[in-house]
C-alpha positions, 0 to 999 in steps of 0.5 A: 900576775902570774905565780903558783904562790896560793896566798899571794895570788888570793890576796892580791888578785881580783880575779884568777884564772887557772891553768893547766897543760896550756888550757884555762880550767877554772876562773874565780873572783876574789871573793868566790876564790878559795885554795880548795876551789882552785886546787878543784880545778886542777884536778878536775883538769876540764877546758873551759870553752869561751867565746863560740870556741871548741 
C-alpha cells in the first residue's frame, strides 16, 4: 500500500517503510509507528543503508 494518508496507513499497515527523494528513511511496525515518528524521518531525511549497500 502506498498512500501519504497518516491515519490510513497507521491503521492498516503492519509495517511502514518512509520515503523521501526516492531514498528509504525510516521503518516502523505497527505497534512502534507513530505520526511523530514517521513525520521525524522525514525531516531528518537520513538513507538507511540495508543489506552491504552504500
Amino acid at each position: 500500500m502506498i498512500s501519504s494518508e497518516m491515519p490510513e496507513l497507521l491503521g492498516m499497515c503492519d509495517r511502514i517503510y518512509v520515503m523521501n527523494e526516492g531514498q528509504f528513511v525510516g521503518q516502523y511496525t505497527a505497534a512502534d509507528a507513530s505520526q511523530e515518528k514517521i513525520m521525524r524521518s522525514i525531516v531528518r531525511n537520513e538513507r538507511i543503508v540495508k543489506n552491504g549497500e552504500q
